[in-house]
C-alpha positions as CSV (number, residue, x, y, z in Angstrom):
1,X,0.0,0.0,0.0
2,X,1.2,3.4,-0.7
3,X,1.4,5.6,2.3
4,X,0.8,8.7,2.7
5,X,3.7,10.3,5.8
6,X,3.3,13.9,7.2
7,X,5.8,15.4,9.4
8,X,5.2,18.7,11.4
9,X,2.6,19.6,8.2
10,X,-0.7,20.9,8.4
11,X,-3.3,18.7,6.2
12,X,-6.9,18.4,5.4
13,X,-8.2,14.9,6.6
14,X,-11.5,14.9,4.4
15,X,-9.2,14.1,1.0
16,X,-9.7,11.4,-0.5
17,X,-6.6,9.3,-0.6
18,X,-6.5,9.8,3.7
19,X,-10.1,8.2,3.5
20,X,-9.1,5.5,0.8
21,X,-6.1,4.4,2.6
22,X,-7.8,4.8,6.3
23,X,-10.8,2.4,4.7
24,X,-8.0,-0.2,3.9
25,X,-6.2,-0.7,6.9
26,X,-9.3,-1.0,9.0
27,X,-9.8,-3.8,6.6
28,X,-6.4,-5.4,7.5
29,X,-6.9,-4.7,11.5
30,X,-10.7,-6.3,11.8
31,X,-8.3,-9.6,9.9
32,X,-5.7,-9.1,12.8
33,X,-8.1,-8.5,15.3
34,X,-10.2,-11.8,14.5
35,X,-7.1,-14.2,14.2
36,X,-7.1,-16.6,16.8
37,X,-4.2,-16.1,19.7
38,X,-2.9,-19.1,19.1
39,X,-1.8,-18.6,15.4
40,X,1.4,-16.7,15.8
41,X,2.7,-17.3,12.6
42,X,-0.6,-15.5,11.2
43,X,-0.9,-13.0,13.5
44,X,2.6,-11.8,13.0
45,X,2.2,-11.8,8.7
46,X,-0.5,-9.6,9.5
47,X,1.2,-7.2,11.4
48,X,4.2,-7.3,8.3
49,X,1.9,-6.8,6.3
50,X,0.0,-3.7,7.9
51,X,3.2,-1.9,9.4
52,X,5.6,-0.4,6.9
53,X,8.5,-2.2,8.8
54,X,8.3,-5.0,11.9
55,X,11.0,-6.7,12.6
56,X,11.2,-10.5,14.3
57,X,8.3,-12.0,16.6
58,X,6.2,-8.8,17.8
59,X,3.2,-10.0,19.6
60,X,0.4,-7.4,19.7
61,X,-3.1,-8.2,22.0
62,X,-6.0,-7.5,20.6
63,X,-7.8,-5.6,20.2
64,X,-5.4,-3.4,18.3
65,X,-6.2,-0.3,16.3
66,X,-4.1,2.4,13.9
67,X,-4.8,4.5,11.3
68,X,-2.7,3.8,8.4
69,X,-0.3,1.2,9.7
70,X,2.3,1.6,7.2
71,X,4.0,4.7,9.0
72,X,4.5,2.5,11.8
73,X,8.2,1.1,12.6
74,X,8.4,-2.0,15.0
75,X,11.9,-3.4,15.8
76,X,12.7,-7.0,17.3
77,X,10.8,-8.5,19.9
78,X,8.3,-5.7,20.6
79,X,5.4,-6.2,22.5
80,X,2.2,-4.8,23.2
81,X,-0.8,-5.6,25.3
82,X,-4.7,-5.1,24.9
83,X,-6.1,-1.9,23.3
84,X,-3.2,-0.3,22.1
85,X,-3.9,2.6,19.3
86,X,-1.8,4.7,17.8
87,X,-3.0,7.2,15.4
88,X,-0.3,6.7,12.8
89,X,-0.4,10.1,10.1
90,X,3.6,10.9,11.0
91,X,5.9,8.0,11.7
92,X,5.9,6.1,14.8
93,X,9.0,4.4,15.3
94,X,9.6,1.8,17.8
95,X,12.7,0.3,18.6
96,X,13.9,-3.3,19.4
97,X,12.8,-4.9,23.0
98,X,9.8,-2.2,23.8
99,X,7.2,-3.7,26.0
100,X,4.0,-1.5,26.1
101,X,1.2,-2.0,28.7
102,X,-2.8,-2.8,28.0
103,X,-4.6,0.8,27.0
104,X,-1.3,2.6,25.5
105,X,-2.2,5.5,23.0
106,X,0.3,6.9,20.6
107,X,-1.2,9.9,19.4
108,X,1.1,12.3,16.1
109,X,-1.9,13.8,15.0
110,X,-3.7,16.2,16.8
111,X,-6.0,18.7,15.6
112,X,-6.1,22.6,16.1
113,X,-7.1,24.6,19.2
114,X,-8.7,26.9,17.0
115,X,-12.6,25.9,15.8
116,X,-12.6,27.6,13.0
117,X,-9.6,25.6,12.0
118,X,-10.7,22.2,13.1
119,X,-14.4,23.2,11.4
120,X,-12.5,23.7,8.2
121,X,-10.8,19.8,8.6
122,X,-7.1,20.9,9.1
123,X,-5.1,18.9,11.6
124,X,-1.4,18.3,11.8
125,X,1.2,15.4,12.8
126,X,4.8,15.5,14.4
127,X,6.6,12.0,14.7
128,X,7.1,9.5,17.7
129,X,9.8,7.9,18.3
130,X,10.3,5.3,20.9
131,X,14.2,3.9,21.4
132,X,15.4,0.3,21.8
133,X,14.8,-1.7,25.5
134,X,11.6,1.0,26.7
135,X,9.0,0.0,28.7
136,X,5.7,1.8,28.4
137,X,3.3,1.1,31.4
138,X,-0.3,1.0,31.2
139,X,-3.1,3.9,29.9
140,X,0.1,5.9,29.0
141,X,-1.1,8.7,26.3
142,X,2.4,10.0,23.7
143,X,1.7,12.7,22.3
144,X,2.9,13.9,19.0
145,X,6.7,15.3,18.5
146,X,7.8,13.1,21.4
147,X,10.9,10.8,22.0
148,X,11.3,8.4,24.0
149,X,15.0,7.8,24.7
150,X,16.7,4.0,25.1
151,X,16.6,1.8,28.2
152,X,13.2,4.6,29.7
């Protein structure tokens, strides 16, 4: 799937290749969600095939939920408990040996203070980063622009 990655930029949401491509990975999460926890070896194709990049044997609970899933970067051994979501319009990129607890929202877009702005459909996106050995502990909210440096 061609992917669409924004970094510190202002965009409209209501185009049409945002909605095209958002239609399409909810497609490939309700798959991921309804594989069975016992197929591994399913369950991680589908997350190769959603994320732009995952490295070896990530394990992700479901439920899980992104936007696009191709701006997303998983490194080796990453792991994620129930009800993660992270709203993926900038890259999220998550190093190798990160742990993240059950209700964990990674958040780079985020949508103006002003209403006459947000009426109008602009929002914006910054990156996350997230460096090798982390561990995120539950209902955790990252915001966009923020790193999270190794071994935190």
């Amino acid at each position: 799937m061609k992917c669409v990655i924004l970094l510190k930029l202002s965009y409209l949401i209501i185009q049409i290749k945002f909605y095209e491509q958002l239609l399409k990975t909810k497609e490939l999460i309700l798959h991921y969600n309804q594989l069975p926890p016992s197929d591994s070896k399913g369950r991680e194709k589908a997350l190769k095939d959603l994320f732009g990049y995952c490295g070896v044997r990530p394990v992700v609970n479901s439920p899980f939920c992104c936007d696009f899933g191709c701006n997303i970067s998983a490194g080796d051994y990453f792991f994620a408990n129930f009800y993660l979501t992270i709203l993926d319009e900038a890259k999220v990129s998550i190093g190798n040996h990160v742990y993240i607890g059950p209700n964990v929202s990674l958040y780079t877009a985020c949508h103006p203070t002003d209403p006459v702005e947000r009426r109008n459909g602009i929002e914006w996106a910054c990156p996350i980063t997230i460096g090798n050995d982390v561990w995120i502990g539950g209902s955790v909210t990252v915001l966009p622009g923020v790193t999270i440096g190794h071994g935190s």
